[in-house]
Every structure is written in C-alpha cells, then in structure tokens.
C-alpha positions, 0 to 999 in steps of 0.5 A: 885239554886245557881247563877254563883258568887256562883260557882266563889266564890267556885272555889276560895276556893277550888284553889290548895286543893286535887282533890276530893275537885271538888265534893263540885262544884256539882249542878246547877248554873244560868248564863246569858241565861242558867243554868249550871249544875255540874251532876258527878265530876270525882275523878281523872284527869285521870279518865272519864270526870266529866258530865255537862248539859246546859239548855236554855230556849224556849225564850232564844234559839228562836227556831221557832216551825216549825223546829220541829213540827214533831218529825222526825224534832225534832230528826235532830234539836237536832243532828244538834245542838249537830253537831253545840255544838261538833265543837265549843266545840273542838275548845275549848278543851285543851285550859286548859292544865293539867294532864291527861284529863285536859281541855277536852270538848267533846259531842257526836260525830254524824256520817252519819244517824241522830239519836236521843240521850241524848247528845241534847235534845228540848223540844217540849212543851216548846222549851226549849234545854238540852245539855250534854256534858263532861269535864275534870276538870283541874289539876296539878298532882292531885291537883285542878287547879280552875283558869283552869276551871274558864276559862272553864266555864266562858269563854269558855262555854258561847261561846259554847253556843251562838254560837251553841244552841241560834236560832239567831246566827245559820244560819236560811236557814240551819236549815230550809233545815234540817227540809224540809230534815227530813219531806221528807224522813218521807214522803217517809217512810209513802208512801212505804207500801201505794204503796206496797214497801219495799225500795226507792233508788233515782236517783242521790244517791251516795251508795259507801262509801269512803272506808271500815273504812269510811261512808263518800261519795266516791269521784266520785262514780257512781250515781245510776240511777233507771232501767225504769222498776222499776222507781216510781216518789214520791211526797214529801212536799218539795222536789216535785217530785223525781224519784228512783227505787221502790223495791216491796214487795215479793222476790228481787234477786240481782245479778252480778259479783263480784266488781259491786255494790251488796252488796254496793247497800244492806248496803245501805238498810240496813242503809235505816231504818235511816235517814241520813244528807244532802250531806250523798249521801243516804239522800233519800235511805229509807227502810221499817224501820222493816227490819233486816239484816240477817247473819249466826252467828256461835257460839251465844246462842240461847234461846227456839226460834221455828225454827222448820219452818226450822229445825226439826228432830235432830239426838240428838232429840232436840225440834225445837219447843223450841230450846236452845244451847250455841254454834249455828252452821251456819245454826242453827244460820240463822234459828234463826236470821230469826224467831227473826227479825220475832217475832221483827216485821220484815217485810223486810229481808235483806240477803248477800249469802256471809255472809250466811250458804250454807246449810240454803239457797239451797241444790242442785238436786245432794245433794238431790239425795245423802242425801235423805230429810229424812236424812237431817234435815235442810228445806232450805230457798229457800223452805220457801221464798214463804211461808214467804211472802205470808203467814207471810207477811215478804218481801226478799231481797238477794244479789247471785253472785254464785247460780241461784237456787232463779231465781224461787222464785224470783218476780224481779231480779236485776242485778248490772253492773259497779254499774248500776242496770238493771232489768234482771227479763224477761230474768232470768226467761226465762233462768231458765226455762232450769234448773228445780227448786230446791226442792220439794212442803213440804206444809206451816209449822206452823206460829213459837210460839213467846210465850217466857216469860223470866225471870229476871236474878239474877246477874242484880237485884242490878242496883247500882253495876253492871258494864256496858260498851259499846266496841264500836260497837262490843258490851257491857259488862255487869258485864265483860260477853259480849254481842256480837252484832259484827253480828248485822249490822244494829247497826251504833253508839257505843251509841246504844249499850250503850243504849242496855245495860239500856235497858237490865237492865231495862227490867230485874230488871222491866219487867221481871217476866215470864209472859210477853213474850219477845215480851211483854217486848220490847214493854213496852221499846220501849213505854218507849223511846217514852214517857220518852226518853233515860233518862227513861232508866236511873231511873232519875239518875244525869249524863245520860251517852251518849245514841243514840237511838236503834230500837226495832229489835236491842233491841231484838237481844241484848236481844236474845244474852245475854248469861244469859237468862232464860225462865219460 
C-alpha cells in the first residue's frame, strides 16, 4: 500500500501530461484515518467518472454496535451514511472547474425506501465503513489538471469523510432513532403472518405523494385513519403501541369512486415490501414483503410458463402447460404474471382493474350466455381467486371502481371516500345478494408445474465484453437487447435494475446449465446477496458499479423478461 505522499508526489509528476497518464494513480493509498483507493481512472474528461472507495476502520468510524446489531439496522446505517457522504459530497462537487466532468463528486443518490447498496457498505464483524463514490478527474481540454484533483482528494475529500462516516461527528440521537425505526417496521414484518395478515397501514400515515413525477410526502394530505372494524393495536420494541388497519389474509376488494384514495392506498402496499425513512408518511405502511403487483403487460415474452390454471384449449392448439410466445396478449400475459409471482413465492397479489385485461378478471352472465364456455378459452380470475388462497395459499388484493362482480368472493371489502377508508363488507354482501354470482363451480385446476430449468445463453458467456446498461427504471440493456421492466412496479431505484443485470449474467455464465430449475437458480442468487453482498455479483472486480439491492420476485421477472431465454 502506498501512503498519501506517495500519491501527492505522483500527482506532481504527471501535472500537465495527456490525460491517460491518471491511470498510473490507480491503487490504495493511506491517509490519516482512512485508506483511499483509486478502482478505475475514466480515459476521458468527458467520459464516466473514474470510481473511488474509502475504507474507515471499525475504531476510527466508532459506530457503536447497537446501531446495527440487526441487519435491517445495518442496511438503514449504511444508506443514512451514504445520505449523509451524498449531501457533503455535493457541496463539494465543481468546486474544480475543467472540461467535461471535471470536479464531479457524486455517491449514490437514495430516494424514499432504505435499501441496501454497494455505494455503503458496515461491516458487522468489524465495524469497518466502505464507501464508493465517483469522480471526475480534472482537465484542461484533455490534458491532466493534477493540482485540481490534489485539491479533491486532499482537501475535499477528507471533509467528506469526517463529516459524513466518523460516529463522532454525526448526531448520536438521530442515528439511534434510525435504528429504533428499522427494528420497528422489522417488527411489524415479523408479526403480520403470526396474526394472520397480509398488510399494516398505521394511523396518522400519510399515502399521497406530492405529485405524480414526485415520492415526497404531500402537503396536507389526509391522514389515513384505520375503520374501527379492521383496526389492530401492535406492540412494537420502540415505538410501543400503534394502531393501524390489519388487512387480513384471503380476498380484499377495495373500491370507490373515481379521485378517492384507491389506487393511492395500493402504491402504498405495493411500496410496503420496502422500509422507508422518517418523515416518508409511510414508515409504517408494511406489507407481506413477497407480495407482487400484478398488471396485463401486452407484448412480453413468455417462456414455458403453465398457465393452464387459466388458460387452455387454444384455438391454435398451443399447450398452456408449457406455454412459450413472444408477443403476449393482455390476458395471456396477467395469467402469466400471476403463476410467476407464484413460482417466486409470492404469496400476496396486488391487482388494479385499470391496469388489468378485462377478459382475465370477469366475463359477465350476458357474455357467458352469447359465447358459451366451450368457446372461450380463458377461466377468468374471478373463478380461481378462491382456489388461489384456500388451496395455494396466495392472498389478493384488488383495487374495483367499476364491476362488483368480486363483492362474492371477496372476504372484506373496503370502500375509499375522500381517502377515508370504511369497511363496506356487511353492506356489500347484503346488496350482492340481488345479483347472482358470476360464473359457475369448474372444481380445483392442477397446482401449475414450476418445473422450468433454463439454459445459459450463449451471447452472455464472455462476461468481459459484453455491454450492460441500466435505462433508469424502465430497464436494462444488455448487449443493446432490452430487457423491459417498465411493468415491473414494484422496482423503485434505477440501481435495481443495474443490479438485475449482474444478476442476469451470473446466473447465466454460473447457474444455469438445464438442471437447475429457475427456481433453483434464483435462490442460489439470492443466497449469494445474503452472504457476499451486491459485490458477489460482480466476480471481485475493482470498481463495483452502483448497485441497490432487488427482491428475488424482482429477479424473477427480469429473468422471465429477457427475450433470450431457453429451456432444456
């Protein structure tokens, strides 16, 4: 390891040379407190920022160990620091002036829910902090402007430092709160299923968001205030008591007119599988953290899913047992997206009928008596729902605003007004009972075969060339073919979709090989960001890109997605 004079002195060389001379800077240098290390020097001022890391020991950062004894704790540390690096580090960016991104400093820029990322990184052994971060090498033109990033990295830098990474600097009752925060909504995680839940929304959360391009709070929004029927009072570490609606585990409708509160209240379940920071409005909206949003998705692939559960007998006589096309209708694709969340785990779906295929969830007494059933190979959702949570054990949730054909099947039904909720369950039922239910009894269908063992695409065996690109969070590109998540709502960072990409070559250049099923194959992954962390993704490279972590349903779907997938 060579120490910060070292550096200095390598900088004073290569003053005023061409621009690739920065690469002779790659390395770890020691500095008072820390160790500095150069990962990757971009070969351009114009290109992307070259990547740095800091590393703080455990007894110079002086994290006491309480603040992350649960990794749930860890994992709000790390993005509270990378919060805390972020702000110092943009106070300090263009302070260098130059060509191109010259004096860029810039980490990782966190949103609403807390996830965990490579940008920070604690070490629970040793307390040890790892941050990365990137910079744009100063220039003049293309030519190394050494004195510029001197000023970076001896002068700006270590202010970043102690004041965003070193315990003593930071404010100890904040940082306690933090953890309090994160060991209550794990809390509430751990109590849903032992009550028979699928979803907590506590009193006083606030659900609208400032506006649809924004996540922030809205400015007075109505507080949500639980209906006496479905209150539940939960006992968390810190918190104590807090009172909240308890969705159950079964069938939920939620209906109202249009403007008030549905599908707010059900981004807010959606978004319910993350934690999310203080003064979010939604820290303790917590749902069953398998649940998946499900939407028609015209136009996807789909590769040997059995959705024969509500599919079958194709005109074209196609197997729903095994069913593979590149070009899915609405309906087709929804039967699809439900019988993956399932072979993810899922055991919570979340469904808007605005973003639904009419003929997947009802088909109503007049079509059914014009196109008899033997006519019409779709089985509706309305006539499996049942079955899926008494016999699969999978929970619904469905925002209605137009058909009260699921009042039937439906165990409580909730009505939004003014985004007040009311439970309308007795009254719905009574009603419904004038209008007889929809559908007839078919009997169980076969559980669907999650028996799909794919194979490792040739096009991504060669990890050191090929090209990948997260497009914000509509997607990534890997080798320039996309990969559309767009439909994938419950993706809330541009990181994660980065980080499905390593995921999508590691299981294809190391897992696949036609005897693991997929199954088989995103466990192994997910066993791998469990022990290794985001870096294991990356094959111990120097400069680990900006990653935020994804759930394995997420990793599913972006492997169900990707166009080049082949079965054995």
């Amino acid at each position: 390891m060579h120490t910060s004079t070292d550096l200095r002195n390598l900088l004073a060389r290569i003053d005023r040379r061409s621009y690739p001379a920065y690469k002779d800077t790659r390395g770890e240098y020691q500095f008072p407190g820390y160790v500095l290390s150069i990962d990757h020097v971009q070969g351009d001022p114009f290109a992307a920022p070259s990547q740095l890391s800091v590393r703080v020991g455990g007894g110079q950062a002086g994290f006491p160990p309480q603040l992350y004894r649960l990794p749930c704790q860890r994992v709000a540390l790390q993005d509270e620091l990378t919060r805390q690096f972020g702000r110092r580090a943009g106070q300090a960016s263009f302070q260098v002036k130059g060509s191109g991104r010259s004096g860029l400093i810039s980490i990782s820029r966190c949103g609403q829910q807390v996830l965990e990322r490579t940008a920070c990184t604690l070490d629970p052994e040793t307390g040890n902090v790892l941050v990365r971060f990137e910079v744009g090498f100063p220039a003049n033109g293309r030519t190394i402007q050494a004195k510029g990033l001197e000023r970076i990295l001896f002068e700006l830098l270590p202010r970043c430092v102690e004041d965003a990474l070193l315990y003593r600097n930071l404010d100890p009752a904040r940082l306690q709160a933090i953890a309090d925060l994160a060991e209550d909504q794990h809390a509430i995680r751990q109590l849903l299923p032992q009550l028979g839940l699928c979803a907590f929304v506590a009193d006083g959360s606030i659900l609208p968001r400032a506006s649809g391009v924004s996540d922030l709070p809205m400015q007075g929004a109505v507080a949500f205030r639980s209906p006496q029927e479905l209150a539940v009072t939960l006992e968390l570490p810190h918190r104590g008591a807090v009172t909240g609606m308890g969705l159950k585990q079964g069938i939920t409708l939620i209906v109202g007119g249009g403007y008030h509160g549905k599908s707010t209240l059900l981004k807010a379940l959606e978004l319910g599988v993350y934690n999310h920071i203080a003064g979010d409005g939604r820290e303790y909206v917590v749902t069953d953290d398998t649940a998946v949003k499900i939407r028609a998705e015209d136009g996807r692939s789909i590769r040997g899913d059995d959705i024969s559960m509500f599919i079958n007998h194709l005109p074209n006589g196609k197997d729903t047992r095994r069913f593979t096309t590149e070009d899915a209708s609405g309906s087709t694709s929804q039967a699809a997206n439900v019988v993956e969340a399932m072979e993810a785990g899922a055991a919570l779906l979340l469904m808007d009928e605005d973003t639904s295929a009419t003929n997947f969830m009802i088909r109503d007494e007049l079509m059914q008596r014009v196109i008899h059933r033997d006519m019409e190979p779709i089985t509706p959702l309305l006539e499996r729902i049942g079955e899926l949570y008494h016999r699969q054990g999978v929970s619904t949730i469905i925002v209605a605003g137009s058909s009260g054909a699921y009042f039937h099947a439906a165990d409580c039904i909730l009505q939004m007004d003014r985004y007040v909720p009311k439970d309308i369950t007795a009254f719905a039922k009574q009603e419904a009972q004038a209008f007889p239910p929809v559908g007839g009894d078919l009997g169980p269908a076969p559980a669907p075969s999650f028996h799909r063992c794919p194979l490792p695409s040739p096009a991504l065996k060669s990890g050191d060339r090929i090209k990948l690109k997260a497009m914000g969070r509509d997607g990534v590109s890997v080798n320039r073919e996309n990969i559309d998540l767009r439909y994938v709502e419950q993706l809330s960072d541009e990181e994660q979709c980065a980080a499905l990409g390593y995921c999508l070559l590691y299981a294809h250049q190391r897992l696949m090989d036609g005897r693991r099923t997929l199954r088989q194959v995103v466990d192994e992954l997910d066993r791998l960001l469990e022990a290794k962390g985001l870096e294991g993704l990356c094959g111990g490279r120097a400069g680990v890109p900006f990653l935020a972590r994804p759930r394995k349903q997420e990793i599913f779907a972006c492997l169900n997605r990707y166009r080049g997938l082949k079965l054995s």
